[in-house]
C-alpha positions, 0 to 999 in steps of 0.5 A: 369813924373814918373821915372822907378827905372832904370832911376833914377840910370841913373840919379843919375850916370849921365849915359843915356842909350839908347834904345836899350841898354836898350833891349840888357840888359834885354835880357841879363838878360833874360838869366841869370835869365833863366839859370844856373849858368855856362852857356856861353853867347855870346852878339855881337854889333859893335864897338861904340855902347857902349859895355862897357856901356851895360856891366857895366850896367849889372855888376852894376845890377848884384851886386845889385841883387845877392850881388855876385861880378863881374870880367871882363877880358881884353887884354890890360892895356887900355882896363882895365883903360877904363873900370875901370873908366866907372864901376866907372861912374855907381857906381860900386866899383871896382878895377884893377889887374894889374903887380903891383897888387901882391895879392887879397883877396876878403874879400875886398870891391870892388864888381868888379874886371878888370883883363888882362888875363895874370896878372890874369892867374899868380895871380890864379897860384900862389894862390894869388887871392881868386875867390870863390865869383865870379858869373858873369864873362865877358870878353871882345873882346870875338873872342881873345882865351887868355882868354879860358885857364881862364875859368877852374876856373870859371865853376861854373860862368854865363860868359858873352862875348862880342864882335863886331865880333863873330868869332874867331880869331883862325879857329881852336877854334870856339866860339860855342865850349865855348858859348851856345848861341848869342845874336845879338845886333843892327847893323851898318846901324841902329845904323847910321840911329839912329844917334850914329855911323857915315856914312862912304864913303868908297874907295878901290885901287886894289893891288895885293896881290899874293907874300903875304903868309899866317901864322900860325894863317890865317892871312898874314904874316908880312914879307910877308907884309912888303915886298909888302908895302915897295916897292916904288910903295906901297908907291906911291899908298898909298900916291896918295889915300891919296892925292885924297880922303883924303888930309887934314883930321884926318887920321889913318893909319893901317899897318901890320908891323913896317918897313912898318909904318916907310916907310909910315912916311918917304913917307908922311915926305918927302911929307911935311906932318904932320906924326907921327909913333906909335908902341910898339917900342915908350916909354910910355910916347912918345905914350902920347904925339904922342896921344896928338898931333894927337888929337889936330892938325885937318889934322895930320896923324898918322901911325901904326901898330897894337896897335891901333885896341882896346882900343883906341878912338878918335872920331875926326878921319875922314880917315882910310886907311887900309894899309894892307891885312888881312884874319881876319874879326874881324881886318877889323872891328875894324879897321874901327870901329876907324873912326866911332865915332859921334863927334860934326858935324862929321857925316861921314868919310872915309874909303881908303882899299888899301888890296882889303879887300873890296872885301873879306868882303864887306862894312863895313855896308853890312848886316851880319848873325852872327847868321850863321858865329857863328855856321857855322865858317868854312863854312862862312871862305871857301866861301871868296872870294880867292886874285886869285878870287878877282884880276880876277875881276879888273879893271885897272884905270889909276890914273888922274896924269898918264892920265894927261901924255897920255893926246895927245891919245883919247882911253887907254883902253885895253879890254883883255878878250874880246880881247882874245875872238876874237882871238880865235873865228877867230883861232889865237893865244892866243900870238896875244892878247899881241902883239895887246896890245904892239901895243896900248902902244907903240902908246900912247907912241909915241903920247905923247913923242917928241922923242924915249927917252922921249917915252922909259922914258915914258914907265916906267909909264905903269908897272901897267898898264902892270901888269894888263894886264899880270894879265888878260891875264894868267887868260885867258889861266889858266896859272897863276904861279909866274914865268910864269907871271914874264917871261910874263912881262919881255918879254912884257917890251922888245918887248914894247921898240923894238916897241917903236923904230920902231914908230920913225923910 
């Protein structure tokens, strides 16, 4: 068999690439050949596909083919590292500016540099980078807008940026404003059926999510966050979804803050299992070692806040839990995207979603028009699914170990809606509906408690169950506010113990 000049490169540089990486690449190459030089080009393809691979390719290609240098822009330090030693896996000479490189001269043989945008944003101000060389600039995670403020002195340059999720992180810098065109790489499900990303089962925990506010950026804010997770009925839900669908697996948790991660440490300490923390608090080398450990021992469990989503791999991760709620859909998806690796016989893994994300982006592998979201941002972000919207469709599930409680009642279904419906169909009061709920509680109380102080502790069970059911209820009369809904479940709680009593007496 004759070997194409391309393969024989492969071969001498032990790097294979696939199929469709392969196209991805002359596509790409279509484009650089077919337009000018300071043309943008976006290039999207899912996390574990092999971005890096396909542009360290292309930079290798590029070099031999224009003899002009390469520069590649990153976030982070890893990101940097990482893509420094798989450029050297493919034969291109490079090197990394990072702080304790002061001055670059391009008179250098390097044919490739990888810089963070902040070291090289100071280096250029301080005229201490020659750049005049450059002709192919490519910036990696392309949706983060740190790196438009560097693409002033590269409007003579072909960029390339690539990305798993094109959509911007910054509603108001679409990324049609800087890239002319997007080329959509293979998508998740075809990359599964293919055999290069694992399978993932995929779980979600209702939450609601009504105290959370929304920041600057669109996101949910931290303290906002923090001050739902905390809490020890957070805690617990976290720490039953882990022991229902997860328990003894590899798992990556994701938090939104760091007092919340330390929470879920001490949750999952006291519970005896084998937990670590990592967030920018931990020094440099106590990350190496909390890393170390996490890929050596087979059901640890590691916490954490934010580092995590890029420039880390460890294929060995079996359960993500996203412990968290976020607007963004590049975050969801780069956190999945951790646990998505194929490893030896891993083929599949888990995803636990307890910010009903699930329901505001859909499945991980749910077709998506990027195309669409590219060009039509703002509409794609409007028609998300509102906290409001997605909490009117739940559906309260008493976890197993409650159920176990009530185990002497036969029916714990309350069926609000429609038992509003019939309230006022026979033209009675919305209140009624409440009243026939109290009942039903109470009952089950009764049923399974010896007497009316086990029946009053047991009660305390239900605050969720009460929350839903509240929840459901304002929704049936379009009065929803905080305060409102607060009142309501105070006053169910009270006319729930006077019922309590009079079931006993």
């Amino acid at each position: 068999m004759t070997l194409t000049q391309s393969e024989k490169q492969e071969k001498k540089i032990g790097k294979k690439l696939y199929d469709y990486q392969h196209g991805a690449i002359d596509k790409i190459f279509d484009c650089i050949n077919t337009n000018p030089d300071n043309y943008n080009l976006l290039y999207q393809l899912p996390t574990g596909g092999g971005k890096t691979v396909i542009f360290s390719e292309i930079a290798r290609r590029y070099i031999n083919s224009t003899q002009k240098k390469v520069l590649i822009l990153t976030h982070r330090i890893e990101l940097s590292k990482q893509t420094s030693h798989m450029l050297t896996e493919f034969g291109v000479n490079n090197k990394v500016i990072d702080s304790n490189v002061k001055e670059v001269s391009t008179d250098d043989d390097y044919t490739c540099y990888v810089a963070m945008v902040e070291t090289l944003n100071n280096r250029i101000k301080d005229e201490k980078v020659a750049i005049h060389d450059i002709g192919l600039v490519i910036v990696d995670e392309a949706h983060y807008n740190s790196f438009r403020k560097l693409f002033k002195y590269f409007e003579e340059c072909f960029i390339l940026g690539v990305t798993a999720t094109p959509l911007s992180s910054n509603i108001n810098l679409p990324m049609y404003e800087i890239y002319n065109d997007l080329i959509v790489g293979e998508n998740i499900t075809s990359l599964i059926e293919k055999g290069f990303l694992a399978e993932a089962t995929t779980y979600s925990f209702n939450v609601n999510l009504t105290s959370l506010k929304i920041g600057m950026n669109g996101d949910y804010t931290v303290k906002s966050s923090e001050e739902l997770y905390v809490k020890t009925d957070m805690q617990t839900k976290l720490l039953t979804a882990y022991k229902q669908e997860a328990l003894g697996t590899k798992t990556l948790i994701f938090n939104n803050g760091i007092n919340t991660s330390r929470h879920v440490h001490e949750t999952f300490t006291n519970a005896g299992y084998k937990v670590k923390y990592i967030d920018n608090t931990n020094t440099k080398e106590d990350r190496k070692n909390i890393l170390k450990w996490f890929k050596e021992t087979p059901d640890a469990v590691l916490t954490s806040v934010g580092i995590l989503t890029t420039g880390f791999d460890e294929p060995t991760i079996e359960t993500i839990i996203i412990n968290r709620a976020t607007k963004s859909l590049a975050l969801y998806f780069q956190m999945i995207g951790r646990g998505s690796r194929i490893f030896k016989d891993k083929t599949t893994f888990k995803i636990l979603d307890l910010g009903n994300n699930l329901s505001r982006f859909g499945l991980w592998t749910s077709g998506i028009d990027w195309m669409h979201i590219f060009r039509n941002p703002n509409l794609y972000l409007e028609n998300l699914l509102s906290d409001e919207e997605i909490e009117s469709n739940f559906i309260y599930v008493m976890p197993e170990d409650l159920r176990k409680k009530f185990s002497s009642t036969d029916n714990i279904e309350f069926n609000v809606k429609k038992t509003y419906a019939e309230i006022t169909k026979a033209g009675q009061k919305s209140k009624d509906v409440l009243l026939r709920s109290i009942a039903q509680h109470a009952k089950m109380c009764a049923e399974n408690s010896e007497d009316v102080f086990d029946a009053h502790i047991l009660s305390r069970d239900l605050d969720e169950d009460i929350a839903y059911r509240i929840k459901q209820y304002s929704y049936c009369i379009l009065k929803s506010s905080k305060n409102y809904v607060k009142w309501l479940e105070e006053d169910y709680k009270r006319q729930l113990r006077v019922k309590i009593s009079q079931e006993f007496y």
